[in-house]
N, C-alpha and C positions, 0 to 999 in steps of 0.2 A: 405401440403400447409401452414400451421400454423407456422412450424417450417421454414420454409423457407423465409416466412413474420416478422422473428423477429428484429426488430431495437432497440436501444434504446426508440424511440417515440410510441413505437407498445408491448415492450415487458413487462409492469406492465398490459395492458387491457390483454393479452393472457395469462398470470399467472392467473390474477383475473378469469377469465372464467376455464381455464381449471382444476383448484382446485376442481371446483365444479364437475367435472365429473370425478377427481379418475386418469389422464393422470400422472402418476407419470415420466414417462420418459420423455416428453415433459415439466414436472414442473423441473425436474433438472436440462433440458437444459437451461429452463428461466433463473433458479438462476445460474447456470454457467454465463450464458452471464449478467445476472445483476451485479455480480462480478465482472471480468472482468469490464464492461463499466461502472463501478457505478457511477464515477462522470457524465458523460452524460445522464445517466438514473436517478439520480436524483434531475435533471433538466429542468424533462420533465414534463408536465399538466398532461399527466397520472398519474405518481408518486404520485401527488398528490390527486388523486381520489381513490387510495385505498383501500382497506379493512382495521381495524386495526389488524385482524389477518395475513393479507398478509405483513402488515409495519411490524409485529411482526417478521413474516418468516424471510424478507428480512434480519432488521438489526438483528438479530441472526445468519444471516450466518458465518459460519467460515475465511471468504474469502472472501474480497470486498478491492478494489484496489482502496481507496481512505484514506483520513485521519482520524480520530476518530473524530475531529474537525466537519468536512463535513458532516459524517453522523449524530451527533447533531443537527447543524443548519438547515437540510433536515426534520430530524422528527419535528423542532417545526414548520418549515414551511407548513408540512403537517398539523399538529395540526392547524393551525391558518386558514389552508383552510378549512377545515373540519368545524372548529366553524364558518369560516364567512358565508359556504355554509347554515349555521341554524339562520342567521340573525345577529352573534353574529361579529360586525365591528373590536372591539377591547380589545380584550379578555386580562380579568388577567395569568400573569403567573402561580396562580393555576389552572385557568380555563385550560390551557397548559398541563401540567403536569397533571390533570384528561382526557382530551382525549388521550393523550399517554399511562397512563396507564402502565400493565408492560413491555408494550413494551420499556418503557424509563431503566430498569436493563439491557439492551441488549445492552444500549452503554458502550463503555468502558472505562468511562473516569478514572479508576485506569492506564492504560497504556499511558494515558499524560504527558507532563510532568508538573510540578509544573506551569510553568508560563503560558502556555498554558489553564490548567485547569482554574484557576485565570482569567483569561482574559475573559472567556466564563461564568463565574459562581458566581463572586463578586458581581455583582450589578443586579442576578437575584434570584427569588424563585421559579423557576422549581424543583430545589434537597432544600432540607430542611436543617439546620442547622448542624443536624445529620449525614445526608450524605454527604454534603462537608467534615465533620469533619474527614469521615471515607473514603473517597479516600486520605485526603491530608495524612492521617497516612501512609496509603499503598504505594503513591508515593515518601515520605522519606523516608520510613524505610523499606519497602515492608511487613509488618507486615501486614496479613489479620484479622480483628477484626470481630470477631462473628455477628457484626450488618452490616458487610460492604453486603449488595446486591446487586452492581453490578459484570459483569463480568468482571474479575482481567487480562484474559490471551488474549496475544496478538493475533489477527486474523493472521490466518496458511498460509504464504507464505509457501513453500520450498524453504528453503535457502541450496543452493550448495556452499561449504565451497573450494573454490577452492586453498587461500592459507593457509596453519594453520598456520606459524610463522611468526610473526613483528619481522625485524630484529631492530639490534639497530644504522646499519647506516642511513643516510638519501636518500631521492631519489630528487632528483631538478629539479624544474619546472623554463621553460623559453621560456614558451607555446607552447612545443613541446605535442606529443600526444603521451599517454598510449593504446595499443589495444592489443585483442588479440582475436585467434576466436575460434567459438566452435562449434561442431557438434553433434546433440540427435537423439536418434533413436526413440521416441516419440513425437508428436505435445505439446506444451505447449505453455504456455502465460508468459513471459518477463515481470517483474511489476518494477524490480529495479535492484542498484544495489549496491553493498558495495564498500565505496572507503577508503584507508588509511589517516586518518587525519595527523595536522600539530603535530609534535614532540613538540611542545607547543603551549599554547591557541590560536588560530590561525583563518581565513577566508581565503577561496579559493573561487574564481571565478572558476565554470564549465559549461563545456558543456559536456553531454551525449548522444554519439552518437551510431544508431544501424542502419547495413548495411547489406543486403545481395546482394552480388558483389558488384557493383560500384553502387546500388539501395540505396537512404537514407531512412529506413523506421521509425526514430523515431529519432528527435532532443529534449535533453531538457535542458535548461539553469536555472541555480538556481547558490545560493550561498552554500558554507560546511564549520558549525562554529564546531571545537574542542576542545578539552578543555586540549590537551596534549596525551592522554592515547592512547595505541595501538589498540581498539577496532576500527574493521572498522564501518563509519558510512555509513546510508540506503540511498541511493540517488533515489526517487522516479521517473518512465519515469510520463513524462506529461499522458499519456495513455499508456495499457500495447499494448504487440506486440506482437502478432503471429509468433510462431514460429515454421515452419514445420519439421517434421524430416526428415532426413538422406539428410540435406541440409546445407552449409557453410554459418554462420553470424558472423558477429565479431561485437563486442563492443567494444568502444572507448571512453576515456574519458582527454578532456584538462583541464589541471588543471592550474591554476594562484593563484601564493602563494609562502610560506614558504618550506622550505623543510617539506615532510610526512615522516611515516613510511612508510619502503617497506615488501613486504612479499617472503618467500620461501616455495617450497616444492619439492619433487622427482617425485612424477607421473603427470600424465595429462589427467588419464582418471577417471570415478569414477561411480559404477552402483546407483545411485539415480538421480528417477525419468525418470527410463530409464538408456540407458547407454548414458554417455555424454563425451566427447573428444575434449580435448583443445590442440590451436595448435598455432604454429605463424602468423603472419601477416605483410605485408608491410606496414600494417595501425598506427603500432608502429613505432617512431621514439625518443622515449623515454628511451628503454631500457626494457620493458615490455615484457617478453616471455613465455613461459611453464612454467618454475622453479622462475622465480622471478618479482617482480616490483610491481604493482598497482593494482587493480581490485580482488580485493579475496574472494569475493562473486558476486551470482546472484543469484536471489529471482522469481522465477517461481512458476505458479498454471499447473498442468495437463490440459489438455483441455478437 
């Protein structure tokens, strides 16, 4: 019944309960789904009424399908509930930073990037002098310094590498669409996807789109800034997407821009994470197929 009752609005009070009686299979399923849904779970009044060993749980997962950003601003916001529920209206940023506790080493703000970090951290004293000093060393240089305490490594998608080489022609966008589709023999959850930036510093208007049949189950619109180099960049879905196995979905993605890199390779099928099997689609009208074009990554959790 528990497990079947779980929502986003529902699933921090059935964690907090069920810890205490040892349900370890119905506690993984929580953090699965907290995972998965973390930006709508932690934006819920529960969220905020939890344990601080359950906030600790949470952001220490490996796997949570939102920004490093997000869960920051989630913990001091919980912080801040926590203190007003003790009288406390408008608490110092030490006051913050002692109810987080070491649950605050569990954000990762080594995996920011510089401007990012900055933005969130310049004009506060939740991390100390010392600690700014020792993420900013590690996001220039990647150099881990004996005092640096927080966690350095990025939260574990599974990235399925589907094309290995950037060629060195271009591919040109003239808001035709990129797709292509793919079939797993395992249920997983869809969190992103890698697209080939512009051959120099560049913005591209996207959309990301995910189908099975003529069904639209996940639209998301953003922008993709490059800086020239062939590394595909992470295009985040607004929410991840279930994805059943041994069923047809394709991805899709319009790009508006510059020419990109395109990528190549020989096969189309690859056993991680299951076995998965890429194939064409009428959804390309781009040039996009097996062996070449756009999309060279997809960043999936197990379910």
């Amino acid at each position: 019944m528990l497990e079947k009752s779980i929502s986003p609005d529902t699933v921090c009070t059935i964690l907090q309960q069920i810890t205490l009686f040892g349900e370890d299979n119905l506690k993984e399923k929580c953090l699965m789904f907290i995972s998965v849904n973390a930006e709508d779970v932690f934006n819920t009044d529960a969220f905020m009424s939890i344990s601080h060993d359950i906030l600790k749980t949470v952001v220490s997962s490996k796997t949570l399908a939102t920004t490093e950003k997000h869960v920051f601003e989630s913990c001091v916001r919980w912080a801040k509930h926590q203190l007003l529920e003790l009288g406390n209206e408008d608490p110092s940023d030490e006051e913050v930073r002692e109810k987080l506790g070491d649950a605050l080493y569990e954000i990762r703000f080594p995996t920011m990037t510089a401007e990012e970090f900055a933005g969130l951290t310049a004009h506060s004293k939740i991390l100390t002098g010392d600690e700014k000093h020792d993420v900013y060393v590690y996001i220039v240089t990647e150099e881990r310094l004996g005092s640096l305490k927080f966690v350095s490594s990025s939260r574990c998608d599974s990235v399925i590498k589907r094309l290995g080489t950037a060629n060195t022609g271009g591919w040109n966008y003239s808001g035709k669409c990129d797709a292509i589709s793919f079939e797993t023999t395992v249920a997983l959850w869809l969190t992103g996807v890698g697209l080939y930036g512009g051959m120099q510093a560049s913005t591209h208007h996207v959309i990301v789109r995910v189908l099975k049949g003529e069904e639209l189950l996940s639209e998301t619109t953003t922008t993709m800034t490059s800086d020239g180099t062939k590394s595909p960049i992470r295009i985040r879905l607004g929410k991840p997407v279930l994805i059943s196995a041994n069923s047809k979905h394709v991805v899709s993605a319009s790009i508006r821009g510059s020419e990109t890199w395109l990528g190549v390779k020989d096969v189309s099928d690859f056993e991680q994470c299951g076995k998965i099997v890429f194939g064409n689609t009428e959804h390309s009208t781009n040039g996009t197929d097996v062996g070449r074009g756009q999309i060279p990554e997809l960043y999936v959790m197990l379910q």
